[in-house]
C-alpha positions in Angstrom: 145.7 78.3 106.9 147.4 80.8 105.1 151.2 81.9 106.4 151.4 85.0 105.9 149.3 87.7 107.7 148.2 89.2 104.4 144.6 88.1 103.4 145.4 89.0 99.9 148.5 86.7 99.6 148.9 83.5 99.8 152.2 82.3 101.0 151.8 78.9 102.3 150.2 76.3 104.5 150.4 77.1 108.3 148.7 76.2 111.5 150.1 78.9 113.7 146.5 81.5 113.6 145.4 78.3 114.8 148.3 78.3 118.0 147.9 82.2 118.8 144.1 81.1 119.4 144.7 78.6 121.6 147.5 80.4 123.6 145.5 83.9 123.7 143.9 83.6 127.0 141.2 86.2 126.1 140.0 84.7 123.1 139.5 81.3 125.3 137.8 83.3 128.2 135.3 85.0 125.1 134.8 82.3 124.5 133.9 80.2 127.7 131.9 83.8 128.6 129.9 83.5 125.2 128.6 79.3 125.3 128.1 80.3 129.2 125.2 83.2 128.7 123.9 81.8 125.5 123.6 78.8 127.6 122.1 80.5 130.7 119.9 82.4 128.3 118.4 79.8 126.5 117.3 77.9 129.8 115.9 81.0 131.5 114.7 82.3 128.3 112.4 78.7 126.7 111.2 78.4 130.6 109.7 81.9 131.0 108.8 82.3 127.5 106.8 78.7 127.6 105.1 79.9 131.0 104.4 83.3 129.3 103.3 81.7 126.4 100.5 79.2 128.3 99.5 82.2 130.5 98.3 84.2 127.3 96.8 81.4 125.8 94.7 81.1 128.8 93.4 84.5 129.2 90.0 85.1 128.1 89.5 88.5 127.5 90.8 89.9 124.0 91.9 93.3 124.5 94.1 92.2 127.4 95.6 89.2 126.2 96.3 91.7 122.8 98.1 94.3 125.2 99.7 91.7 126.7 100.9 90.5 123.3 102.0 94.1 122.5 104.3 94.8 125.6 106.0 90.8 124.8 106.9 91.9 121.5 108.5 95.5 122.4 112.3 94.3 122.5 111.7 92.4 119.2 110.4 95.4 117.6 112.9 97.7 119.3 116.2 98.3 117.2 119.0 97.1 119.2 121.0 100.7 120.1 117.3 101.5 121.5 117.4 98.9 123.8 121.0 98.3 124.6 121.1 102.2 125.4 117.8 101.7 127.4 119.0 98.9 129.6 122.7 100.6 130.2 120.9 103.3 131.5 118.4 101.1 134.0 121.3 99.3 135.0 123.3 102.4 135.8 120.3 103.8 137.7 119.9 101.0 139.8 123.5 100.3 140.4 123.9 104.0 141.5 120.1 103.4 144.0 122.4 99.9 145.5 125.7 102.1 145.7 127.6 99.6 143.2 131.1 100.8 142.2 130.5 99.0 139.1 126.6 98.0 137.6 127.4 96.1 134.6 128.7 93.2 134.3 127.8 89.2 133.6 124.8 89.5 135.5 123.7 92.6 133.5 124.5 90.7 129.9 122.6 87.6 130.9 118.7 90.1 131.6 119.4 91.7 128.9 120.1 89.0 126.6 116.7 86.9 128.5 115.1 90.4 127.4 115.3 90.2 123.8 115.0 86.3 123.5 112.1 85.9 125.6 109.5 87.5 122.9 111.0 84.9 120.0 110.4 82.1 122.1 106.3 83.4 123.1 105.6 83.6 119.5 107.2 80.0 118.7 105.2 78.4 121.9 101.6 80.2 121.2 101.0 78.4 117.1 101.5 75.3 118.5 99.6 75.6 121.9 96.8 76.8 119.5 97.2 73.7 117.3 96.7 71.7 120.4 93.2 69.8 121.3 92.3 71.3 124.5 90.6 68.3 125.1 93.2 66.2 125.4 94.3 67.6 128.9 90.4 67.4 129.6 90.2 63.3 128.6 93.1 63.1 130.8 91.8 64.8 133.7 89.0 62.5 133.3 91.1 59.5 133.8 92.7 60.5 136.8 95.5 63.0 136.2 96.0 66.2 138.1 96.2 69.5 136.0 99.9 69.8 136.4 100.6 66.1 135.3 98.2 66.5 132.5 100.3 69.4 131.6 103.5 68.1 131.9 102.3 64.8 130.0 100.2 66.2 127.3 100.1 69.7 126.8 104.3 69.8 126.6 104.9 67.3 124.9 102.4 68.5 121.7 104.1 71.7 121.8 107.7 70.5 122.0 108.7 71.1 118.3 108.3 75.1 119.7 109.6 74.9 122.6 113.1 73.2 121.0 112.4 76.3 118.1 112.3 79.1 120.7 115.5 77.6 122.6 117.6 77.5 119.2 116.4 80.8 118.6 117.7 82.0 122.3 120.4 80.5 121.5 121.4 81.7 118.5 120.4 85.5 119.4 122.5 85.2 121.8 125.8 84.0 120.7 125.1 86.6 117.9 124.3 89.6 119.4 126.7 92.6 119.4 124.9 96.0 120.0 123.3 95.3 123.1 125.9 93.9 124.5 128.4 96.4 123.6 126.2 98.6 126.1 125.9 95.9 129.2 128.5 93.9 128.8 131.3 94.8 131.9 135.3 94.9 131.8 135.2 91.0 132.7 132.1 89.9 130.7 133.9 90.1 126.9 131.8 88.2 124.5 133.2 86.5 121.1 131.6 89.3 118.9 132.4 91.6 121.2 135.9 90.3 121.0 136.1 90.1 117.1 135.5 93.8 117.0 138.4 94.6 119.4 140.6 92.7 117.3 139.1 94.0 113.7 139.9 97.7 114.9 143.8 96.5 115.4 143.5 95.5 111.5 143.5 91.7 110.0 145.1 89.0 111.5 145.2 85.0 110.9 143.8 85.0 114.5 140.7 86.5 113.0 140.5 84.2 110.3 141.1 81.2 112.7 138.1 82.5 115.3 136.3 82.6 112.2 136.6 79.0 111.6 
């Protein structure tokens, strides 16, 4: 709220870091691009990472299921420039293979970002299907019910508390993240951090402080 563009002085109430927001159409497009792939991210990601998440419960044999485990949590265990470099690269290579003029782009952003979630929703999903009576989807079975509606009817709803954790968490990944995208994103696909940084190099301004808010 401050009028001057100084963050060290204080020279007044104003409103107008407030107005350049509004009126700067690439904040507002950031913006829209941002809530968009979180958005798209979270649904892909809490729908493959609860099918995942079922499928190595089920498994039977130990050393697989470990492996399996192991290759899930790669991207969470990967630092950031590691993958983001990794995936520019992939997506480069098979944008050259499809003759794209240009690879990267929404699209790219939104399997990337589904890349690094997808692991943080598995390991909120798996405590809670193992703090689930199997036998509960059994006694329903009994009583008439298919495996799929006994799923849908008792095995989600015990384990929705991590299913809601693991969608928050894609969520908020992705409306965070600024290394990998830095690396995927494309000349149309400008994310709010991504943003922010453009506008930090420039130096200060009350836009910042606004965005901020």
């Amino acid at each position: 709220f401050n009028a001057s563009n100084s963050t060290a002085t204080f020279a007044g109430f104003s409103l107008k870091g407030y107005n350049e927001l509004l009126n700067d159409e690439t904040a507002i497009n950031a913006l829209f691009n941002t809530l968009k792939l979180a958005g798209l991210n979270t649904v892909i990601s809490t729908v493959l990472g609860t099918t995942a998440a079922v499928g190595i419960f089920g498994m039977r044999n130990k050393w697989f299921k470990t492996g399996i485990l192991t290759i899930t949590n790669i991207p969470m265990m990967n630092p950031d420039i590691v993958t983001g470099v990794s995936l520019m690269l992939l997506f480069a290579f098979v944008g050259r293979l499809l003759g794209l003029v240009d690879s990267l782009g929404f699209s790219t952003m939104l399997i990337a970002h589904v890349t690094f979630s997808l692991p943080y929703v598995v390991l909120n999903v798996l405590p809670k299907l193992q703090q689930t009576d199997p036998s509960l989807a059994e006694a329903a079975q009994d009583l008439g019910s298919t495996p799929v509606q006994a799923f849908f009817k008792i095995i989600i709803p015990s384990i929705s508390s991590g299913i809601l954790s693991g969608a928050l968490m894609a969520f908020t990944l992705s409306i965070d993240d600024f290394v990998i995208s830095l690396f995927v994103a494309g000349p149309d696909s400008t994310t709010l951090p991504l943003y922010i940084y453009g506008l930090v190099k420039r130096g200060l301004s009350p836009e910042i402080n606004a965005l901020s808010t």
